[in-house]
KEVO-309467 format. One record per residue (C-alpha): residue number from 1; residue in three letters; x, y, z. Coordinates in Angstrom, 1 decimal, padded with zeros to 4 digits. Layout:
<atoms>
   n res     xx     yy     zz
 NUM ALA      X      Y      Z
...
</atoms>
This chain:
<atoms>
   n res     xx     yy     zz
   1 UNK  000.0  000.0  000.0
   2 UNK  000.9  003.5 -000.7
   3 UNK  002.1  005.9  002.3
   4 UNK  002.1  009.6  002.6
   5 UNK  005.9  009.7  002.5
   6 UNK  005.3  008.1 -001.0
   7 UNK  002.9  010.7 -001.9
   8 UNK  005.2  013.5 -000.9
   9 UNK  007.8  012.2 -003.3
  10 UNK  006.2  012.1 -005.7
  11 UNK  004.5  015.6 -005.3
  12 UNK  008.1  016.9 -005.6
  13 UNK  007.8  016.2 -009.5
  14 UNK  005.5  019.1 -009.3
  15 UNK  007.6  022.0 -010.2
  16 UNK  006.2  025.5 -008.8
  17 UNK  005.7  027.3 -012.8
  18 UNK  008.7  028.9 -014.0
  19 UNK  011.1  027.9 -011.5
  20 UNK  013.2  024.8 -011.3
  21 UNK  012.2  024.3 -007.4
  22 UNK  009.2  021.9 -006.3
  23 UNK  006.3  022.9 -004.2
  24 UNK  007.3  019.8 -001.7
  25 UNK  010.7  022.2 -001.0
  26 UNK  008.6  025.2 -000.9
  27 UNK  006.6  024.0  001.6
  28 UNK  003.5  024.6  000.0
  29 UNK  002.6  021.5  000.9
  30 UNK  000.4  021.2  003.9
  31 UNK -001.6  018.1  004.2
  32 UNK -000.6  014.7  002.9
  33 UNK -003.2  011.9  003.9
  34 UNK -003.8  008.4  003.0
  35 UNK -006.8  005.8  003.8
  36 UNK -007.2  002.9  001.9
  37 UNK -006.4  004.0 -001.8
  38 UNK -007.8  007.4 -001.2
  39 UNK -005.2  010.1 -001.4
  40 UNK -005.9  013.6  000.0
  41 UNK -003.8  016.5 -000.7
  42 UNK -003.9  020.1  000.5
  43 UNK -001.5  022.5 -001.3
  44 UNK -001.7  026.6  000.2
  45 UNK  000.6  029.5 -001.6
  46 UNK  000.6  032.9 -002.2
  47 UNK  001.0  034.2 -005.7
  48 UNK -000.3  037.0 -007.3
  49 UNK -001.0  034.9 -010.7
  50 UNK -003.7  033.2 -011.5
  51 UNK -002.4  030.5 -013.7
  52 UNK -000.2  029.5 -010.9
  53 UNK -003.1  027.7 -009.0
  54 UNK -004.7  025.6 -011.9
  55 UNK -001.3  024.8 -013.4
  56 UNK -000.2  022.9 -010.0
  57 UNK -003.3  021.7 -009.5
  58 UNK -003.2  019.7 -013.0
  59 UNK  000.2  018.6 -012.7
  60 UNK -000.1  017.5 -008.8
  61 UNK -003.5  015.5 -009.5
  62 UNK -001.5  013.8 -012.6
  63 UNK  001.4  013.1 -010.8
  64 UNK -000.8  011.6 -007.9
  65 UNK -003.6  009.4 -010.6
  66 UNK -000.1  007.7 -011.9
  67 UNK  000.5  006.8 -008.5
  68 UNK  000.2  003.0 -008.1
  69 UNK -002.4  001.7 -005.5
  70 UNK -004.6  005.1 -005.5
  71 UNK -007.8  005.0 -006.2
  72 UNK -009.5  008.1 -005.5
  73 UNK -007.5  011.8 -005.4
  74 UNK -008.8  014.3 -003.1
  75 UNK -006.5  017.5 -003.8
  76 UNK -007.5  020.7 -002.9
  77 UNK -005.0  023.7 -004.5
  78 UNK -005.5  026.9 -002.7
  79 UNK -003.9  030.2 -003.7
  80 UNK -004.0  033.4 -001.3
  81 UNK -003.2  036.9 -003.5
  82 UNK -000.5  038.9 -001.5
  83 UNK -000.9  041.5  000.5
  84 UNK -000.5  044.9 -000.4
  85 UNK  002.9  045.8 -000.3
  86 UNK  004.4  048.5  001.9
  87 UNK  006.2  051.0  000.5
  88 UNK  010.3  050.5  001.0
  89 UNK  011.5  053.0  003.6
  90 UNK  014.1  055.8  002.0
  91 UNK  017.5  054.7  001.8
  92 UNK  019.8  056.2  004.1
  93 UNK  022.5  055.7  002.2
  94 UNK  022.1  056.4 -001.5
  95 UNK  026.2  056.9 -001.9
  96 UNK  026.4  053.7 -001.3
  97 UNK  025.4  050.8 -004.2
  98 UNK  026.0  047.5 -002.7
  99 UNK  025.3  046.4  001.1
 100 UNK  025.9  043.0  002.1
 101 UNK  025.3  041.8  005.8
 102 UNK  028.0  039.5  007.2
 103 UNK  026.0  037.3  010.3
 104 UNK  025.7  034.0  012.1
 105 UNK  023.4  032.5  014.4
 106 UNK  025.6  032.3  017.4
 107 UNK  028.7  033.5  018.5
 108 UNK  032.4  032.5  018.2
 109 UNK  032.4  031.8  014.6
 110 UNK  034.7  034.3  014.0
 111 UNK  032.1  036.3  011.8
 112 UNK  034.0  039.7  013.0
 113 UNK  037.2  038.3  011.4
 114 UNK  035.3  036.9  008.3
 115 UNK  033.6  040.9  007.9
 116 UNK  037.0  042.8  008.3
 117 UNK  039.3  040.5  005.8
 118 UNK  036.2  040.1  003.3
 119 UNK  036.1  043.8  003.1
 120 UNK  040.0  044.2  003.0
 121 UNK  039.3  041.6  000.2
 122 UNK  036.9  043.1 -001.5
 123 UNK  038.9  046.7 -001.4
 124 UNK  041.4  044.4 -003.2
 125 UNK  039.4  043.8 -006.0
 126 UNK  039.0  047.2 -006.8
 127 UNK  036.0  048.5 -004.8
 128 UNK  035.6  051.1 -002.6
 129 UNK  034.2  049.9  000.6
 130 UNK  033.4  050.8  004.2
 131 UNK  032.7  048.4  007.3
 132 UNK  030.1  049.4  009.8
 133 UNK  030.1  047.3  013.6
 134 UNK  026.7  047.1  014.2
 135 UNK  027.6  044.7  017.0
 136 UNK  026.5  047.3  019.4
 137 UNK  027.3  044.6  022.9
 138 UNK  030.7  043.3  021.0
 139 UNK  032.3  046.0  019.0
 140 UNK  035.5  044.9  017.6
 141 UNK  036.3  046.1  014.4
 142 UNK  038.3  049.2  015.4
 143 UNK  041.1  047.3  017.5
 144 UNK  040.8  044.5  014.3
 145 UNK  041.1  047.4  011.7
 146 UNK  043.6  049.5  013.3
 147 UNK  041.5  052.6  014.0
 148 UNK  043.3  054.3  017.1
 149 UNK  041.6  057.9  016.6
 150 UNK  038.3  058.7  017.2
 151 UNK  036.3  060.3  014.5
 152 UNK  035.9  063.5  013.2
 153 UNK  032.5  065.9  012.4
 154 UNK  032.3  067.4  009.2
 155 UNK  030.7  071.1  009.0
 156 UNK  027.2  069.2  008.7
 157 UNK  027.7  067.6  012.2
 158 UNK  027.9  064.4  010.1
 159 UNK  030.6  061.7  011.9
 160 UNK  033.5  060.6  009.5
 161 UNK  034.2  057.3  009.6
 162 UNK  037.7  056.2  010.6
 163 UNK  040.5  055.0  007.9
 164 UNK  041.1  051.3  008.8
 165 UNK  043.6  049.8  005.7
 166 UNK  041.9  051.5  003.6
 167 UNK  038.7  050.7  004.6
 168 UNK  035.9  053.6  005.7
 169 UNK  035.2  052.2  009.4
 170 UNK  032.6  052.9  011.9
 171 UNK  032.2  050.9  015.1
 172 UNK  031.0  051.9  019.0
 173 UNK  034.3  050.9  019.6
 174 UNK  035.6  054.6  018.7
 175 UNK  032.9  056.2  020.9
 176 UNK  033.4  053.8  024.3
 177 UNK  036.1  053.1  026.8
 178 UNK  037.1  049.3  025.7
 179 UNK  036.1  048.3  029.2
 180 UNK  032.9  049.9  029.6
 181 UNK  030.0  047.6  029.1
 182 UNK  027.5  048.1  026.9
 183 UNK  024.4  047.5  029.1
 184 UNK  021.1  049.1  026.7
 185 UNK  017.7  047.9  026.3
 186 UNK  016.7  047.1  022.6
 187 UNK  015.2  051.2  022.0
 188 UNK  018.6  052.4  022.8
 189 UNK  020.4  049.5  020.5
 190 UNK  018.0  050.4  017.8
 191 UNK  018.5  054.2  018.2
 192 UNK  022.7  053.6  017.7
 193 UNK  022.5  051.4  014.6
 194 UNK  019.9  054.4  013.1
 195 UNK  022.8  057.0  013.9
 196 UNK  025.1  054.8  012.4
 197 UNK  022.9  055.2  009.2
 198 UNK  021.5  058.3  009.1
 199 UNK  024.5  060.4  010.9
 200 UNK  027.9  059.1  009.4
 201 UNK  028.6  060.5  006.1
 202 UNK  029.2  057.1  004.1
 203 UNK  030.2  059.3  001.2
 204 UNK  030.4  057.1 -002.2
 205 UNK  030.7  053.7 -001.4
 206 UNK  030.8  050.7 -003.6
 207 UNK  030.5  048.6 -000.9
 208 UNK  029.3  048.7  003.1
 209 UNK  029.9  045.4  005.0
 210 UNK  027.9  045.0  008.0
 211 UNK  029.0  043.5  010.8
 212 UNK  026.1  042.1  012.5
 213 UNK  026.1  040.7  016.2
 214 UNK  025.7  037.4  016.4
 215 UNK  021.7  035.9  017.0
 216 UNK  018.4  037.3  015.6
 217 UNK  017.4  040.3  018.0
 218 UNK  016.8  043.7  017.8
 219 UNK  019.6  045.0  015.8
 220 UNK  019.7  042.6  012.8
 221 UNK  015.7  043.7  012.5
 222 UNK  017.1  047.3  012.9
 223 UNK  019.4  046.8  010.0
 224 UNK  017.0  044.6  008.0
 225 UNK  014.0  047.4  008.0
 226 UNK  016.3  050.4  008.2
 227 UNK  018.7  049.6  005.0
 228 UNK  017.7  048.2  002.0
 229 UNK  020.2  045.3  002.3
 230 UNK  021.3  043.3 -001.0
 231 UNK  022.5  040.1  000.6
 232 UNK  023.6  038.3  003.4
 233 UNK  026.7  036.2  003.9
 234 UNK  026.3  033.2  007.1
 235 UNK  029.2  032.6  008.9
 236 UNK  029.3  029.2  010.6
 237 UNK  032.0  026.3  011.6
 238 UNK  031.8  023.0  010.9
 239 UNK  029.9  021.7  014.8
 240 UNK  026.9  020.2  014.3
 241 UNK  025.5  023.1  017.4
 242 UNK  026.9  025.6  015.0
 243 UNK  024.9  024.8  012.0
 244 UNK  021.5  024.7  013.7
 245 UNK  022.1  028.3  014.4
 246 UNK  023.0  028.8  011.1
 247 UNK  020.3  027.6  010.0
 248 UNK  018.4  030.0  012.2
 249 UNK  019.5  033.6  010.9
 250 UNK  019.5  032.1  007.1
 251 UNK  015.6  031.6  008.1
 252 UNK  015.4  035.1  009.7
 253 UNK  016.7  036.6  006.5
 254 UNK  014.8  034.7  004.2
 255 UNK  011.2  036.3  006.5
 256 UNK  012.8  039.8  005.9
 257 UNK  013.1  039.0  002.1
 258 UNK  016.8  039.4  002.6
 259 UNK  018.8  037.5  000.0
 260 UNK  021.4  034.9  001.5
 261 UNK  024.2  035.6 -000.7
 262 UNK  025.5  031.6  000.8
 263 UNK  027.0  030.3  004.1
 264 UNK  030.9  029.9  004.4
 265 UNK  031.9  027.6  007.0
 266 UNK  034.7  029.2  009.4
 267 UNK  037.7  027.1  011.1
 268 UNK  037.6  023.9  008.5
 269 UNK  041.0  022.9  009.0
 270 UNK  044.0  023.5  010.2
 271 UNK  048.0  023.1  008.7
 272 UNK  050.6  022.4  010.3
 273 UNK  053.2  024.8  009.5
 274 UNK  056.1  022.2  010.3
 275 UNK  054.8  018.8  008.8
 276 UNK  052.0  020.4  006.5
 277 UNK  049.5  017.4  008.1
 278 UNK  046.0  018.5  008.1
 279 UNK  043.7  018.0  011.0
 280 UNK  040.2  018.9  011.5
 281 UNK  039.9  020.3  014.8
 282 UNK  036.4  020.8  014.3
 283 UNK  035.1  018.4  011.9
 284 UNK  034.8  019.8  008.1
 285 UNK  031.9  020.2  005.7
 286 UNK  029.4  021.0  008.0
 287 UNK  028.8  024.4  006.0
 288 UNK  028.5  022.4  002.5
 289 UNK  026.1  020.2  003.9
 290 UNK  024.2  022.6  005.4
 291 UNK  023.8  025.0  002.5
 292 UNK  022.4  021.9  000.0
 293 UNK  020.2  021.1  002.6
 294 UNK  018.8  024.7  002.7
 295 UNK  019.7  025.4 -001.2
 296 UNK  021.5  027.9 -000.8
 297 UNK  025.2  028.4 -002.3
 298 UNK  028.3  027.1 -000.3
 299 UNK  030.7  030.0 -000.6
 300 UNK  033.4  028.4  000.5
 301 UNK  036.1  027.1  003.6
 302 UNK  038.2  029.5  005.7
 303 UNK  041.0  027.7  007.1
 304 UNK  042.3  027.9  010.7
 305 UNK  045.5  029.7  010.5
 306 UNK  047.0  031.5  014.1
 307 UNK  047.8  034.6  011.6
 308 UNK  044.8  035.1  011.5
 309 UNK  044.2  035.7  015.3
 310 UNK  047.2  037.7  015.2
 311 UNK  046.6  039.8  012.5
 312 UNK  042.9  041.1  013.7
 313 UNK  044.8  041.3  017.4
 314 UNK  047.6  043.3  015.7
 315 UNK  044.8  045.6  013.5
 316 UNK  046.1  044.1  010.5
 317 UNK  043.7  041.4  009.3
 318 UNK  045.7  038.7  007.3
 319 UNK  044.3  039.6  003.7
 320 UNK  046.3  042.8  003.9
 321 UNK  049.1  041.3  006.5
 322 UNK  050.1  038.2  004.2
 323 UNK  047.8  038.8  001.0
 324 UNK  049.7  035.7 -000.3
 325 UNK  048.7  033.5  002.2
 326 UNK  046.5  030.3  002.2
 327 UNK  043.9  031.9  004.1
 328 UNK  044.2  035.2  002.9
 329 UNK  043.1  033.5 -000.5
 330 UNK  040.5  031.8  001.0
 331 UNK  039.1  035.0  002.1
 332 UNK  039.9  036.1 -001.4
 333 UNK  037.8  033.2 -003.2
 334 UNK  034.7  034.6 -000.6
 335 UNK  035.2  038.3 -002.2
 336 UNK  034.5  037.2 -005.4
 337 UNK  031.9  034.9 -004.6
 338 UNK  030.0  037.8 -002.8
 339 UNK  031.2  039.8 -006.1
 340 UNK  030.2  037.7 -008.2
 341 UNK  026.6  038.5 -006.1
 342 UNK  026.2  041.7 -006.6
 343 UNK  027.3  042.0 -010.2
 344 UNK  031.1  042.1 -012.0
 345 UNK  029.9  044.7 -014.7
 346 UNK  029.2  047.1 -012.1
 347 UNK  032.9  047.4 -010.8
 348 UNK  034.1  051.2 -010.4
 349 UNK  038.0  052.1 -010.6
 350 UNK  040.5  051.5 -008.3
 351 UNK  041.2  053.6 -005.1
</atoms>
């Protein structure tokens, strides 16, 4: 006899019109029932075109008819228009053409490492970029960058971001003893990451990586409704507790229509710089797994490498300490992944 695990594969022939994904994936899907050799099938989406409902519906009662064993198909297809849709809120930035998000679902992933030498990286390639710490309870990217001063107001009592390699920085780190704790309630969080938008003159930009803090709280939905982002990069390693969390912020981008530019999976392996034996300290290809399991791209490994420690320590990330480096060409391979992204043909000149 047939089961509902059977049906369900077999529904993932359907494919949702025009697109190469099935409406099993989608999770359009809802109800999958089987008694005797009556099937029953309830399929909800939202779509604003009316061919979409009658075309799965055809396909999926096929599809289900061909099954062996069923008798009977009970499918009902049922298609919700979308809502009105809310006007996008002014961009604060409109020097600034590309912003991609660097985040993770937990912390100690290194994703403050990953932001500083993928912007270095990317300023390799050509672009002009800026990096803004929105890690309001963790900021780190002026000690990592090498930003000692604080910044300066222009005539418009706009804040100028802070020279870091090259790189236009802005962190809380400039604006805070290093020892003082950040101790704010979410309104005050939320009003810091809106200066950092609407009070720092950006200037022209090709790029702005954020730095996010770690988790899905008040600040990434700060970012996420305040700046039109293009694209988000996860940052995870290779434990299995690592990649759940992953999984997490890919889903909270994906509810903010956030594009997830891929996931890039942190500490894979490490060298030994006096045999050259590799060892993986923390497992390896948890991040590839995870991103076919979500469908998503794999952007690549980051390699453990104690220069890389050092370098961010020293406010010298690795990419522009020892460009030539294994992992500096890892972090490299990520620029031009997330370049790749946001569109070659649209490369300015050179600093």
């Amino acid at each position: 006899m047939i089961d509902e695990q059977q049906v369900r594969e077999a529904l993932r022939q359907v494919k949702f019109p025009g697109l190469s994904r099935d409406i099993v994936s989608f999770g359009f899907v809802r109800e999958v029932a089987v008694e005797g050799g009556t099937v029953r099938v309830r399929i909800a989406l939202t779509s604003a075109n009316p061919e979409v409902g009658p075309a799965i519906e055809k396909e999926a009662r096929r599809v289900l008819e061909s099954l062996e064993g069923v008798g009977s198909v009970d499918l009902e297809v049922r298609v919700t228009p979308p809502a009105a849709t809310v006007p996008a809120p002014p961009n604060p930035l409109p020097g600034v053409r590309f912003k991609v998000a660097v985040a993770s679902g937990k912390g100690g992933v290194g994703k403050s490492t990953v932001a500083a030498n993928l912007a270095l990286a990317l300023k390799q390639l050509g672009y002009r970029v800026g990096l803004l710490d929105a890690d309001i309870y963790g900021p780190s990217q002026a000690m990592m960058m090498g930003c000692h001063d604080r910044p300066m107001v222009n005539e418009e009592e706009k804040i100028l971001p802070v020279d870091g390699n090259g790189v236009h920085v802005m962190s809380l780190g400039f604006l805070i003893d290093p020892d003082t704790p950040v101790i704010w309630r979410g309104p005050m969080v939320m009003k810091a990451l809106q200066q950092f938008l609407e009070d720092v003159e950006w200037g022209e930009l090709d790029v702005l990586v954020v730095d996010l803090p770690p988790g899905t709280g008040d600040a990434q939905l700060t970012i996420t409704q305040q700046l039109p982002l293009d694209g988000a990069v996860i940052v995870t390693t290779p434990q299995d507790v690592a990649l759940i969390d992953a999984r997490k912020g890919l889903a909270m981008f994906e509810k903010v229509n956030v594009p997830v530019f891929g996931i890039v999976e942190n500490m894979s392996s490490f060298v030994c710089p006096h045999c050259g034996k590799e060892s993986e300290i923390f497992k390896r290809g948890g991040g590839r797994r995870t991103a076919e399991q979500l469908r998503v791209p794999f952007l690549g490994e980051i390699p453990i490498d104690p220069a890389i420690v050092s370098g961010g320590d020293a406010g010298t990330p690795i990419v522009a300490a020892a460009p030539t480096s294994r992992a500096a060409a890892a972090f490299l391979a990520l620029a031009r992944q997330v370049e790749a992204r946001f569109g070659a043909q649209t490369k300015r000149a050179k600093n």
